[in-house]
C-alpha positions in Angstrom: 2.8 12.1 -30.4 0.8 13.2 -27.8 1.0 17.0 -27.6 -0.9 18.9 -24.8 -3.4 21.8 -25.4 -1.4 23.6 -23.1 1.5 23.1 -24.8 0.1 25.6 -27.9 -3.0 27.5 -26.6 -2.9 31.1 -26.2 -2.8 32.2 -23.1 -4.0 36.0 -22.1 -7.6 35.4 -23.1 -10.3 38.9 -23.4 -13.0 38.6 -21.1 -15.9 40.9 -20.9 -19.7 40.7 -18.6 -22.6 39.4 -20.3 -24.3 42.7 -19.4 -21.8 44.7 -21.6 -23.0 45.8 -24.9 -21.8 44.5 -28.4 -20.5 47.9 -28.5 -18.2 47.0 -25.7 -16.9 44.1 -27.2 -16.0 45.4 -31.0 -14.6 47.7 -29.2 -12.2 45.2 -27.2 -11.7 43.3 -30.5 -10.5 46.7 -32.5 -8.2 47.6 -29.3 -7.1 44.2 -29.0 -6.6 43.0 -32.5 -8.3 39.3 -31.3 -11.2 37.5 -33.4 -13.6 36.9 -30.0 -14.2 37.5 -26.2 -15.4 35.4 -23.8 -18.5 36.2 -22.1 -18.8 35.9 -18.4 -21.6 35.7 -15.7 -20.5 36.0 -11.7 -17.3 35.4 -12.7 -17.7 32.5 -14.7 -17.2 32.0 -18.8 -21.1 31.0 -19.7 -20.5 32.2 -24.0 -18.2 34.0 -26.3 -19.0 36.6 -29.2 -16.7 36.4 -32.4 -16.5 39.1 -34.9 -19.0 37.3 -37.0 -21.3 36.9 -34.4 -21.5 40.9 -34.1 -21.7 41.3 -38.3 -24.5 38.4 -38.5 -26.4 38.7 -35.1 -26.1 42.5 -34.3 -25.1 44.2 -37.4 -27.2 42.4 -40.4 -30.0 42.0 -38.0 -30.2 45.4 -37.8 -29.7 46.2 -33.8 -28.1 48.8 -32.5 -24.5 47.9 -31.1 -24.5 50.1 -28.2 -28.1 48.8 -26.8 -27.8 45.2 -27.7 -26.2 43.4 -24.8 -23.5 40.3 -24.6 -25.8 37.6 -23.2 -28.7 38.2 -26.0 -26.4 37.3 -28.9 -23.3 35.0 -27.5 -23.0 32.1 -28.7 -23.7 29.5 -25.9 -23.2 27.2 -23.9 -19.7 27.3 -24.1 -18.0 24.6 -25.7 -14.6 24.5 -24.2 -11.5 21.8 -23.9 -9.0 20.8 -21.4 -5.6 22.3 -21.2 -4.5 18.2 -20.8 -6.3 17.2 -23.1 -4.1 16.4 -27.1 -4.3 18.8 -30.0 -5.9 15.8 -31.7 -8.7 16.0 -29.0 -8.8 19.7 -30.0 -8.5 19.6 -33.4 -11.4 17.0 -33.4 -13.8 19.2 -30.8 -13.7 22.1 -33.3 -14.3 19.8 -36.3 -17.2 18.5 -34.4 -18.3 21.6 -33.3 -18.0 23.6 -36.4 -16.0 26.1 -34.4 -13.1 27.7 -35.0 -11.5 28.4 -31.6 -12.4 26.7 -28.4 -11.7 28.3 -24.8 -9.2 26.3 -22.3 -10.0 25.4 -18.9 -8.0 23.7 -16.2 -8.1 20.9 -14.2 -10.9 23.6 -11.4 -12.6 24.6 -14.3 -10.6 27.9 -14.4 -10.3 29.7 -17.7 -6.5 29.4 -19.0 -6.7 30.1 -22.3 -7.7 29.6 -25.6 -7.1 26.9 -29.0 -7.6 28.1 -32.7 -7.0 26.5 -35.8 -4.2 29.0 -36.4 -2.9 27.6 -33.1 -3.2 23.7 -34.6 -1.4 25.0 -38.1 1.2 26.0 -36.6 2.0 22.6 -34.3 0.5 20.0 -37.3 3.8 20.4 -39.8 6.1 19.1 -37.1 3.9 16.9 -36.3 3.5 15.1 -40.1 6.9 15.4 -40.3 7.6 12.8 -37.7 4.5 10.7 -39.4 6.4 10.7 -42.8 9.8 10.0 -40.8 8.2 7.2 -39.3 6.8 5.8 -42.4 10.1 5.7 -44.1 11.7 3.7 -41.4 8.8 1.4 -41.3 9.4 0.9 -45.3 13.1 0.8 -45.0 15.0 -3.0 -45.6 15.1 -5.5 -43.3 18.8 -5.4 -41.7 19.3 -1.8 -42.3 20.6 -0.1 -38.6 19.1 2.9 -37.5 20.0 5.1 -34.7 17.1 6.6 -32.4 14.4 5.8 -29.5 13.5 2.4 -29.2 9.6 1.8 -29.7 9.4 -0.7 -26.9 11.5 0.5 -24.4 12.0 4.2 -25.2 15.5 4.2 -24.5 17.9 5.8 -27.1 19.8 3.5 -29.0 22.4 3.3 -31.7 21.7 -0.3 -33.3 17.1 -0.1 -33.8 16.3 -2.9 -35.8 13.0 -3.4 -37.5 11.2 -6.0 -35.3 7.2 -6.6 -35.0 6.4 -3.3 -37.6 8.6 -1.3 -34.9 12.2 -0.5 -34.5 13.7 -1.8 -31.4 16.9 -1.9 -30.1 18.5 -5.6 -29.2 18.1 -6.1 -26.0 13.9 -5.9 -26.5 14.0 -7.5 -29.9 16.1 -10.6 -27.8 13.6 -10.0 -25.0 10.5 -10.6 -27.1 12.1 -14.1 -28.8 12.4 -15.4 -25.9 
């Protein structure tokens, strides 16, 4: 399996200047109903600021909202992933990160969109349900037929057999005895 980022990102991401306040931005998180904005400086993402950031760096800290601006409390630098890159690269960057959403760039660089563990949990139950699938088959009796893609050649096929821990269709299982 080898799902793309792009594939379950969401695209339409909230941008705001670093010079605009925290004000700003809670503002464009009520209006918006999202849980962070990106942060940009000429034009480039450089942080982001999530609703927590705002209740434990602005809010608890006691600074004033409409004073306080973007760059002095995002969180940075910008820990980002690849649109190309798999959800398992994803799901590992904001394991290793300790973040719960990671901005998506393209191939230039350019912003795209963004990944969230909402976004993973909704592509991961498909995704253990071809594990399972696949461990059934791999458990199933010797001789038994099964109809599907060959793990050799990737060509569908009505006859898979069992065949090296993979199912294979006949003309790769005679292929690999001889």
């Amino acid at each position: 399996m080898n799902i793309k980022v792009s594939e379950c990102m969401t695209v339409g991401v909230f941008t705001l200047p670093a010079s605009k306040t925290v004000l700003d931005a809670a503002r464009l998180l009520r209006k918006t109903n999202v849980g962070s904005v990106i942060i940009t400086q000429k034009g480039k993402a450089k942080g982001i600021i999530t609703e927590r950031d705002i209740v434990y760096k602005v809010v608890a800290a006691g600074k004033n909202p409409a004073k306080t601006k973007l760059k002095s409390v995002m969180s940075k630098p910008l820990k980002v992933i690849r649109s190309y890159d798999s959800v398992d690269a994803a799901a590992e960057a904001l394991r290793v990160n300790k973040v719960k959403r990671l901005p998506v760039i393209d191939k230039e660089g350019r912003l795209v969109g963004i990944i969230t563990e909402g976004d993973l949990l909704r592509v991961y139950p498909g995704m253990v349900d071809v594990v399972l699938e696949m461990q059934q088959l791999r458990q199933s009796k010797p001789n038994e037929i099964f109809t599907g893609v060959c793990e050799s050649c990737g060509c569908y096929a009505e006859d898979l057999k069992r065949s090296g821990g993979k199912l294979r269709c006949e003309e790769c299982i005679e292929e690999e005895e001889v």
